[in-house]
C-alpha positions as CSV (number, residue, x, y, z in Angstrom):
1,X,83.8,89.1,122.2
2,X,84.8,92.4,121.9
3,X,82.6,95.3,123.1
4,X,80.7,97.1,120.0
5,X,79.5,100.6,119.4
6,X,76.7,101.2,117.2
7,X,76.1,104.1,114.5
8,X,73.0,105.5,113.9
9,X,72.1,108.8,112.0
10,X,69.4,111.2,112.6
11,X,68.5,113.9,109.9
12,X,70.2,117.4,109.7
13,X,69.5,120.2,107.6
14,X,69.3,119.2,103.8
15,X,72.0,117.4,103.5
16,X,70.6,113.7,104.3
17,X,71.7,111.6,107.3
18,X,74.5,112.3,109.8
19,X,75.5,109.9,112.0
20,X,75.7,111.2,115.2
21,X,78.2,108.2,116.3
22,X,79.1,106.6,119.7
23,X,82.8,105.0,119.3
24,X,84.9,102.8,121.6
25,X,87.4,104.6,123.0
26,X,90.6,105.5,121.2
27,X,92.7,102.6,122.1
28,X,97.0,102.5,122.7
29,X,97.1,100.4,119.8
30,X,95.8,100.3,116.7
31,X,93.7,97.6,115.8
32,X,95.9,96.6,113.1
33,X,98.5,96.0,115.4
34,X,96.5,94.1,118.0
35,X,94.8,92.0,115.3
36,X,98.9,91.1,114.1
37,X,100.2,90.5,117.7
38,X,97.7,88.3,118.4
39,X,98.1,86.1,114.9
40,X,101.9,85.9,115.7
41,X,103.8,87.8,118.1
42,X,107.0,86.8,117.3
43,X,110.3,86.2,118.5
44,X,111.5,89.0,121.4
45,X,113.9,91.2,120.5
46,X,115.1,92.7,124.1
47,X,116.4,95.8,124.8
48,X,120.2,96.9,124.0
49,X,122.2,96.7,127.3
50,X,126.1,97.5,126.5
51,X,127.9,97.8,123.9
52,X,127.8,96.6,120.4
53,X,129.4,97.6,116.5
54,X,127.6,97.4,113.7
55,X,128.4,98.4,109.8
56,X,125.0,100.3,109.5
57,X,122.5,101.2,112.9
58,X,119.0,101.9,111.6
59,X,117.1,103.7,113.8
60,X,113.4,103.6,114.1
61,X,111.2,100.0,113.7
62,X,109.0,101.7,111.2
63,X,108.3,101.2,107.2
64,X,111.2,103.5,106.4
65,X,113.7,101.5,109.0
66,X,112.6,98.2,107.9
67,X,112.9,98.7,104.5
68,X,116.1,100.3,104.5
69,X,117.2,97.4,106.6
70,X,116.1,94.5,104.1
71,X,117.1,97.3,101.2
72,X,121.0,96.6,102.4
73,X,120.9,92.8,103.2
74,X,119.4,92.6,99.9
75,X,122.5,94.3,98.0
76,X,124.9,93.3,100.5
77,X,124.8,90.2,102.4
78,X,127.0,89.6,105.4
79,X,126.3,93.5,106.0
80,X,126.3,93.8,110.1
81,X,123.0,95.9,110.6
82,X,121.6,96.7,114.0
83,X,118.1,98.1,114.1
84,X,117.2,100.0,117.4
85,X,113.2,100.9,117.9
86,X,111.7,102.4,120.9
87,X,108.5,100.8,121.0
88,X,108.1,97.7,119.0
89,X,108.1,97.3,115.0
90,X,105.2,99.0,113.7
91,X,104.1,100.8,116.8
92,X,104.5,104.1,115.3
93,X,102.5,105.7,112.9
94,X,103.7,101.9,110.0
95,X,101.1,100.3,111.9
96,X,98.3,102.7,112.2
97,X,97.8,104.3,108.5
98,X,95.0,102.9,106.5
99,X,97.5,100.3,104.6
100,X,97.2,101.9,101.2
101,X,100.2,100.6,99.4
102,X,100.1,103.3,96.5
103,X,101.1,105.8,93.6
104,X,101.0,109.3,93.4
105,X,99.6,109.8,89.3
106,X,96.3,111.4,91.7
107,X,99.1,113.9,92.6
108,X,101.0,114.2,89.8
109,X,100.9,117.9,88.8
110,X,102.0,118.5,92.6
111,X,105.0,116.8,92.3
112,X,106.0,118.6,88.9
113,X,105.5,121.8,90.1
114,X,107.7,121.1,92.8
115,X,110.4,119.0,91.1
116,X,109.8,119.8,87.4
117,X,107.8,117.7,84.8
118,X,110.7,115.2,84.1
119,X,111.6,114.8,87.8
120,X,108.3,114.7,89.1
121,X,106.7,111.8,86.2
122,X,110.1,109.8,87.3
123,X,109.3,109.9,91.1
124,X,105.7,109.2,91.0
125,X,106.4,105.9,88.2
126,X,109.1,104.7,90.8
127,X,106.5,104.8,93.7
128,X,104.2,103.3,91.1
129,X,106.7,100.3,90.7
130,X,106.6,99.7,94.3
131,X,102.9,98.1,94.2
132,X,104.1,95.8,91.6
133,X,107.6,94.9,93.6
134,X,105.3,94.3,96.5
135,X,103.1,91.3,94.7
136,X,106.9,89.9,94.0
137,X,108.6,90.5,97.6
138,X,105.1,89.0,99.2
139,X,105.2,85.7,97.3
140,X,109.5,85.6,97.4
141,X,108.7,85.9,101.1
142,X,105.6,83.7,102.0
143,X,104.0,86.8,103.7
144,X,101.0,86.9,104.8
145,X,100.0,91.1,105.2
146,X,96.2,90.5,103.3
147,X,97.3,92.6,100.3
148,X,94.8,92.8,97.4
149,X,96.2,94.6,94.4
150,X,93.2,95.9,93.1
151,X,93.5,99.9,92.8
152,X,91.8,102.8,94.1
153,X,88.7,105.1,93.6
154,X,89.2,108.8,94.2
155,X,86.0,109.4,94.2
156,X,84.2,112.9,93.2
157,X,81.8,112.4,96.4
158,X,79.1,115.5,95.5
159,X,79.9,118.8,92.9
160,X,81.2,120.3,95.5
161,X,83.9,118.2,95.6
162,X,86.9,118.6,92.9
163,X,86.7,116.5,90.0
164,X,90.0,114.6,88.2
165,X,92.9,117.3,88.2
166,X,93.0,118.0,84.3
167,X,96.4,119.3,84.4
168,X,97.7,116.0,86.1
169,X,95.9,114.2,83.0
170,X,97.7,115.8,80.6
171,X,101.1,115.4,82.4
172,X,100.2,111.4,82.3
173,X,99.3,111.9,78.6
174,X,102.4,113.2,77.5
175,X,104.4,111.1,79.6
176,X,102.5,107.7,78.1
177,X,100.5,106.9,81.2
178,X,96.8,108.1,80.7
179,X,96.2,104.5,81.5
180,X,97.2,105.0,84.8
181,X,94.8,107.5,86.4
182,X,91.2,106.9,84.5
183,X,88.4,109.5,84.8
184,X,84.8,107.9,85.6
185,X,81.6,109.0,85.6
186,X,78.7,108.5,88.4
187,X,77.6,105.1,87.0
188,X,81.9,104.1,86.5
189,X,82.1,105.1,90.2
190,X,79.5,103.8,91.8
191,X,80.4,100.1,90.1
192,X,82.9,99.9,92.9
193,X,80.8,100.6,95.6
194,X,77.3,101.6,95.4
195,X,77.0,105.1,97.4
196,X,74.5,107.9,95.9
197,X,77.1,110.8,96.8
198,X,79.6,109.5,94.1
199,X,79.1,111.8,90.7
200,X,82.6,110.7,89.3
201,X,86.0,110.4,89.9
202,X,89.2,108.8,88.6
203,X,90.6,105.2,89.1
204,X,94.4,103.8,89.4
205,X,95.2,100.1,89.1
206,X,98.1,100.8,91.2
207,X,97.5,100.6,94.4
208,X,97.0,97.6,97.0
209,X,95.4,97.2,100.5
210,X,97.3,95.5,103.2
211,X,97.1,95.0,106.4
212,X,99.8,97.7,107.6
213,X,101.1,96.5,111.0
214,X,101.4,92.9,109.6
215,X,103.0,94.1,106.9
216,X,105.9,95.6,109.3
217,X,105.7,92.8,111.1
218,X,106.6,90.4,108.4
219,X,109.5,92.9,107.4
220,X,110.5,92.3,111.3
221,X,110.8,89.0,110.7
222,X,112.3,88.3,107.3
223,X,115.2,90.6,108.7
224,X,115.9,88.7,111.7
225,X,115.8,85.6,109.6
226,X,118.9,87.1,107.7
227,X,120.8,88.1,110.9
228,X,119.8,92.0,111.7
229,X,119.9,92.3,115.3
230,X,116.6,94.2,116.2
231,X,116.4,95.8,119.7
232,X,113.1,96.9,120.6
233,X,111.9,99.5,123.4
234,X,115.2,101.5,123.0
235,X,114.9,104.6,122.7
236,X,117.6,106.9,121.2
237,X,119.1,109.5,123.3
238,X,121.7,110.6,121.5
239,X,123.6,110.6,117.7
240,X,127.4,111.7,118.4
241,X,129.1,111.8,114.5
242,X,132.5,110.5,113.9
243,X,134.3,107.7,112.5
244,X,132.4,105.6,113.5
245,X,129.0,107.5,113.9
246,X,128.1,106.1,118.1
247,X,124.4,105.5,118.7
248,X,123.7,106.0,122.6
249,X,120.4,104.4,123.7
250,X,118.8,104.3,127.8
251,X,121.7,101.3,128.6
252,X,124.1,100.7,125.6
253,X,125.6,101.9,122.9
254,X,125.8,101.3,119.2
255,X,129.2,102.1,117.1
256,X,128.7,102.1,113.3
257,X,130.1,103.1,110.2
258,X,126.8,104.4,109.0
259,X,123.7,105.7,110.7
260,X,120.3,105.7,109.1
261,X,117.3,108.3,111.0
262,X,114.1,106.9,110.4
263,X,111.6,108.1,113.2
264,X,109.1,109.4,111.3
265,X,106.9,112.2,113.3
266,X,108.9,112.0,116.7
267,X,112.1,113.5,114.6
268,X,110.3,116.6,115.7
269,X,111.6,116.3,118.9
270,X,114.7,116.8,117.4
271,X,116.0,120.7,117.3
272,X,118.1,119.8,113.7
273,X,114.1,118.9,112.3
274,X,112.0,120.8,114.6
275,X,110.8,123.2,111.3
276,X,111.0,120.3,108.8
277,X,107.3,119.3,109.0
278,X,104.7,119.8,111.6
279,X,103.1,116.8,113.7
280,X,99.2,116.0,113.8
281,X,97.0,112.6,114.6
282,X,94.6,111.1,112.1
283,X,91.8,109.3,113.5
284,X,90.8,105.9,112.0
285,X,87.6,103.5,113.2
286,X,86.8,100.1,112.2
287,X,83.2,97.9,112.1
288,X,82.2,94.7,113.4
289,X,82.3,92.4,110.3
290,X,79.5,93.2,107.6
291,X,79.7,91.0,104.7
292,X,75.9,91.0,104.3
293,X,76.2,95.0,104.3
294,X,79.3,95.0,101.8
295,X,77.1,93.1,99.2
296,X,74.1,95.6,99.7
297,X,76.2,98.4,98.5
298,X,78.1,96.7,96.0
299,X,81.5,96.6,97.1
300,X,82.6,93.1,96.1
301,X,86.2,93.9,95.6
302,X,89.4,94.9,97.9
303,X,89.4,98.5,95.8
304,X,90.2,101.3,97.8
305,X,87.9,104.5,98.2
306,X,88.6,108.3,99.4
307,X,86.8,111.2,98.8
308,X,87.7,114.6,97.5
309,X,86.9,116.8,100.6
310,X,89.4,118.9,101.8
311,X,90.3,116.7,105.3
312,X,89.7,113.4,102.8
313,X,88.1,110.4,103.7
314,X,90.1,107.1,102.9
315,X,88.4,104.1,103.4
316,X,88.9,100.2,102.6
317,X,87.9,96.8,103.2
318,X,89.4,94.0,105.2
319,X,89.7,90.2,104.9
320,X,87.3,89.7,107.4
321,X,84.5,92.1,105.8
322,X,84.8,94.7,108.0
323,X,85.3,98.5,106.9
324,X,88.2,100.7,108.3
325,X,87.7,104.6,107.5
326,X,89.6,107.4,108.7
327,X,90.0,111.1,107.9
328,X,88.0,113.7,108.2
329,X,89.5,115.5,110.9
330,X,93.3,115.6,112.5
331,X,94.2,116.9,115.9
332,X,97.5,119.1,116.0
333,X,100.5,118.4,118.3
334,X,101.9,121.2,120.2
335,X,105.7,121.4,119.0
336,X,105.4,117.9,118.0
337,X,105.2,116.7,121.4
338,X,104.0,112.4,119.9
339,X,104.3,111.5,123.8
340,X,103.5,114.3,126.0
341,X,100.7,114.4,128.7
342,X,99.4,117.6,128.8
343,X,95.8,118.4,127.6
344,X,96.7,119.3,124.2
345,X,99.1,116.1,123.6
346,X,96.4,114.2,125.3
347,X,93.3,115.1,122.9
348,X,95.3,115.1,119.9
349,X,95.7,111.3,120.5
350,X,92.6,110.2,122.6
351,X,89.8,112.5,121.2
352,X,86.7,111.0,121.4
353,X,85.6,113.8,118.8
354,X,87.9,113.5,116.2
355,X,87.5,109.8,116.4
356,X,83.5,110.0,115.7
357,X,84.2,112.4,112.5
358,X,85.4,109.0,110.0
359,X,82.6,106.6,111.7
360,X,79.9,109.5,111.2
361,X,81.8,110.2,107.3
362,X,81.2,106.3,106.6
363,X,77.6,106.5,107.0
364,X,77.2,109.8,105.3
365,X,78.9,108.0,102.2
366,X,76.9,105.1,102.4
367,X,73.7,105.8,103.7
368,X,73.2,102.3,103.4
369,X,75.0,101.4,106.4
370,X,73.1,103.4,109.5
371,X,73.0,101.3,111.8
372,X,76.6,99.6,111.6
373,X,78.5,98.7,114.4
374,X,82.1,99.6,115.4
375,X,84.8,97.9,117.4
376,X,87.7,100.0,117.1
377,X,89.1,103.4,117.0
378,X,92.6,105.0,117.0
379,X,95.0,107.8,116.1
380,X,98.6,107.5,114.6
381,X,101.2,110.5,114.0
382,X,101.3,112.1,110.7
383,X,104.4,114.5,109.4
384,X,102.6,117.2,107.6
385,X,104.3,119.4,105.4
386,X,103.1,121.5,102.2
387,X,104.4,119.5,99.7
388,X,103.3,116.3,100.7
389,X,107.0,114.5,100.0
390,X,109.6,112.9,101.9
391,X,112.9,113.9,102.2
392,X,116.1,112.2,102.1
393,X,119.4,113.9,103.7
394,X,123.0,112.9,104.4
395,X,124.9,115.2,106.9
396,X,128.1,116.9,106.3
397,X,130.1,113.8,108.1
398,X,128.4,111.5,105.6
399,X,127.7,108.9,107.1
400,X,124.4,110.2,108.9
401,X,121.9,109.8,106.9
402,X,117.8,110.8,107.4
403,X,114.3,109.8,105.5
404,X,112.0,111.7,106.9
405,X,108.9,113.5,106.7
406,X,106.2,111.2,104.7
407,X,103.2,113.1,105.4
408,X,100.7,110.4,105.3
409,X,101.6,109.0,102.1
410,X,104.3,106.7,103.4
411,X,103.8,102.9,102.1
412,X,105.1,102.7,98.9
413,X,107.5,106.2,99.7
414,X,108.9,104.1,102.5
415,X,109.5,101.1,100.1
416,X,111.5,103.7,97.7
417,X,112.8,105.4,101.1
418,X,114.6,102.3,101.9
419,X,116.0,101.9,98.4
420,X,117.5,105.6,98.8
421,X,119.0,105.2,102.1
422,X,120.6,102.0,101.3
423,X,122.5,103.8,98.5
424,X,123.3,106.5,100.4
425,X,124.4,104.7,103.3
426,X,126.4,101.9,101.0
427,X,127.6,105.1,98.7
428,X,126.1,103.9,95.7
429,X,125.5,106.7,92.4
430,X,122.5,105.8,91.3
431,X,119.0,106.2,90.6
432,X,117.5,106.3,94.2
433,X,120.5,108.0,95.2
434,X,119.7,110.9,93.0
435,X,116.0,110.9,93.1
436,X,114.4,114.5,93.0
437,X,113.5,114.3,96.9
438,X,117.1,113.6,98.1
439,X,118.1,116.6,99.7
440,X,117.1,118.7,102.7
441,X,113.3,119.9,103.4
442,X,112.1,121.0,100.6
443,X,109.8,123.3,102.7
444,X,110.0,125.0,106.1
445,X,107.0,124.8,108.6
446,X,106.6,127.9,110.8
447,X,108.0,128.3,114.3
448,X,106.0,127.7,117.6
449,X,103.8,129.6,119.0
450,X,102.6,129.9,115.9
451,X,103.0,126.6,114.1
452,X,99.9,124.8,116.2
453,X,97.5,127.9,116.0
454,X,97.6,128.1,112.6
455,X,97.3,124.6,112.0
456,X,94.6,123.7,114.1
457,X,93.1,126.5,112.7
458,X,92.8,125.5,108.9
459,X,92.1,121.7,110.4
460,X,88.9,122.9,111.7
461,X,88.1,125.4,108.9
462,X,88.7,123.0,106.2
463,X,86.7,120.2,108.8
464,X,83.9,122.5,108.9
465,X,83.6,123.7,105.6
466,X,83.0,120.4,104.8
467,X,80.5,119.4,106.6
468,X,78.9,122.8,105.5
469,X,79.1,121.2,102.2
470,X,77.6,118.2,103.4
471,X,74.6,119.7,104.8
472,X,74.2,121.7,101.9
473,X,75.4,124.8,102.8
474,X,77.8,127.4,101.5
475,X,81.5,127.2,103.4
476,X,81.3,130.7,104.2
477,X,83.6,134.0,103.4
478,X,85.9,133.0,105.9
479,X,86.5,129.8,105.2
480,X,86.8,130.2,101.3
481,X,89.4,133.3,101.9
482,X,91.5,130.9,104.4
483,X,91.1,127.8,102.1
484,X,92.8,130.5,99.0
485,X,95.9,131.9,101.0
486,X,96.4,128.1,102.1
487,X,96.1,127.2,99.0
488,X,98.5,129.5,97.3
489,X,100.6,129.3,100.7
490,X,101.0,125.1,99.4
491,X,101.6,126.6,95.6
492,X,104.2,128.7,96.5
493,X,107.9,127.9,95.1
494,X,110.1,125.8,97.5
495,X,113.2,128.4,99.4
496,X,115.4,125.9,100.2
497,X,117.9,123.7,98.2
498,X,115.6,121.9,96.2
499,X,114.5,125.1,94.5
């Protein structure tokens, strides 16, 4: 059995119990991933080792890869595709998120300021779509990823905490979707799950849980089953254009018509995308199973939760009756160094601290649960940028294509991702090919030095300002003044193509 860690609060101040939380240690894996390996491991795909052609290389085993792999065997079957990984499927960040399969209507007003109201309603109703395709693709497939379609509550979690955006509300209204993203009250939240910090909120039926690294392990295997030859721990080391684009890996090569980038986070590694988006870790933790505890506070249902704190906590259940929560706290990347062993590489990815922040935020939601017991923590790599969107970009050859940067919101983007580099990469004019996020960054991240100063810095000012608000206290001059010029630094009008 494995090895638990218990939780146990002790007052602080006037804002109620903390839990002052002892965690296991932040593993390799994710526990998503070790809980899919061990169900079914699947066939081996070995390394590549010579030389091979293909019509279209994906590379990266991730969400974005896998779907744009089953995207293009799906419109073109018989298409030669060759999928090279460095790791395995769902190593990366695919198999570490919280598995929220879901919409953006919460973000909504975001997305039109960026794109414009009639761009930014279509993008956010095709990621809607996506959690409805997904119910058809998992039953088409036999899948078995634990996906509950059941929505989300972003809950108001204290008055400190912004309410429902009224501005995205009346977007939705005028668009025919007030349906879509309901405002409830402290009694309408707290039907979902019983915790005395909710005072309101807003719900969307579109949204599902699954479990994330079975989920890209399912896509790993539907695609071999229709002949993409998957080579896993291959690294890339080089993309040399031409006609054909030549793909040159640790002890092969790969020649093909049409390259796909998918890599997610470690693309900042790459000079071409160092400034596209900067890299951090999110922390996640998981209980022992608690089923007597779930019915306690009321949460009966596979409906998502997160909070309206600045550093957010998301949280769900599983299909065992255990809790997974993460948020709360990220730890920066120097230069986007994912694999690095220095100091700062190695705490963004192993910090005991940053791993206790979402098991102490679970017990400060539900006060409930003091006491509860975790088995798990972990980190995965998140590509943070200021406008919170993907971005989809074909190089002047034309046949190197990118989707990159999903900043944490990457289930259902992914899903559409795939759909937009299959067009691109097949040359198809049409709607995913000419969504509002297909062109280059639509932002620009500052330069190191600076880039990981400033961003650990508003990490910990929003992180602490938080917990100020926890404990009842104001967040200070200092962290209200930095918390206004990153706001308006977010606000601020897109430079590059896009705008």
């Amino acid at each position: 059995m494995a090895r638990s860690w218990s939780c146990r609060g002790t007052r602080v101040r006037s804002g109620g119990d903390r839990c002052a939380a002892n965690v296991p240690p932040v593993g390799a894996r994710s526990w998503w991933l070790d809980e899919a390996l061990k169900a079914d491991p699947g066939e081996p795909c070995p390394p590549l080792a010579g030389e091979t052609a293909a019509d279209v290389c994906v590379v990266g085993g991730g969400f974005a890869g896998l779907w744009t792999a089953y995207e293009l065997t799906e419109r073109a079957p018989g298409i030669d595709v060759v999928l090279v990984e460095a790791d395995i499927c769902g190593a990366g960040g695919s198999g570490a998120n919280g598995g929220f399969f879901s919409c953006s209507w919460h973000m909504v007003a975001t997305l039109c300021h960026f794109f414009g109201e009639d761009e930014g309603v279509r993008y956010a109703k095709a990621l809607a779509d996506q959690v409805d395709e997904l119910d058809a693709w998992v039953a088409r497939h036999e899948a078995d990823i634990e996906a509950h379609h059941e929505g989300i509550l972003y809950a108001q979690a204290g008055e400190w905490q912004d309410p429902p955006d009224p501005e995205g509300q009346k977007i939705l209204a005028r668009h025919g979707y007030a349906d879509r993203l309901r405002v409830v009250e402290a009694a309408g939240a707290r039907r979902y799950a019983d915790s005395p910090r909710f005072v309101g909120g807003a719900f969307t039926p579109d949204l599902a849980t699954v479990q994330p690294a079975k989920l890209a392990r399912e896509l790993r295997r539907v695609l071999l089953e229709r002949g993409v030859r998957i080579f896993e721990r291959t690294p890339v080391k080089e993309l040399l254009p031409g006609r054909p684009a030549t793909v040159v890996t640790p002890a092969g090569r790969v020649r093909a018509d049409q390259v796909v980038y998918t890599v997610g986070a470690w693309a900042a590694g790459h000079p071409h995308w160092r400034r596209a988006f900067a890299v951090a870790r999110d922390f996640m933790v998981v209980t022992e199973p608690i089923p007597e505890r779930l019915r306690e506070i009321g949460w009966l249902t596979h409906v998502g939760i997160a909070d309206s704190r600045e550093m957010l906590y998301y949280l769900r259940r599983t299909d065992d009756d255990r809790v997974a929560i993460g948020g709360g706290a990220m730890g920066a990347m120097y230069d986007g160094d994912l694999d690095g062993d220095g100091p700062i590489a190695r705490f963004a990815r192993t910090s005991p601290r940053l791993a206790e922040v979402p098991a102490r935020g679970l017990v400060w939601l539900f006060p409930q649960l003091e006491g509860v017991r975790f088995e798990a923590a972990w980190s995965g790599p998140m590509d943070v940028d200021r406008a919170g969107v993907p971005f989809f970009f074909t190089a002047p050859s034309g046949n190197l294509h990118a989707g990159l940067g999903f900043s944490g919101h990457g289930l259902a983007a992914t899903k559409a991702g795939g759909k937009t580099l299959a067009s691109l990469a097949l040359g198809a004019d049409d709607e995913w090919a000419h969504l509002p996020v297909v062109g280059p960054p639509l932002t620009l991240v500052p330069p190191e030095p600076l880039r990981w100063p400033l961003l650990q810095a508003v990490s910990w000012l929003m992180e602490t300002g938080d917990r100020r608000e926890e404990e009842g206290r104001p967040r200070g001059l200092v962290r209200r003044a930095a918390q206004r010029v990153f706001d308006a630094y977010c606000a601020a009008r897109p430079t590059s193509a896009h705008g």
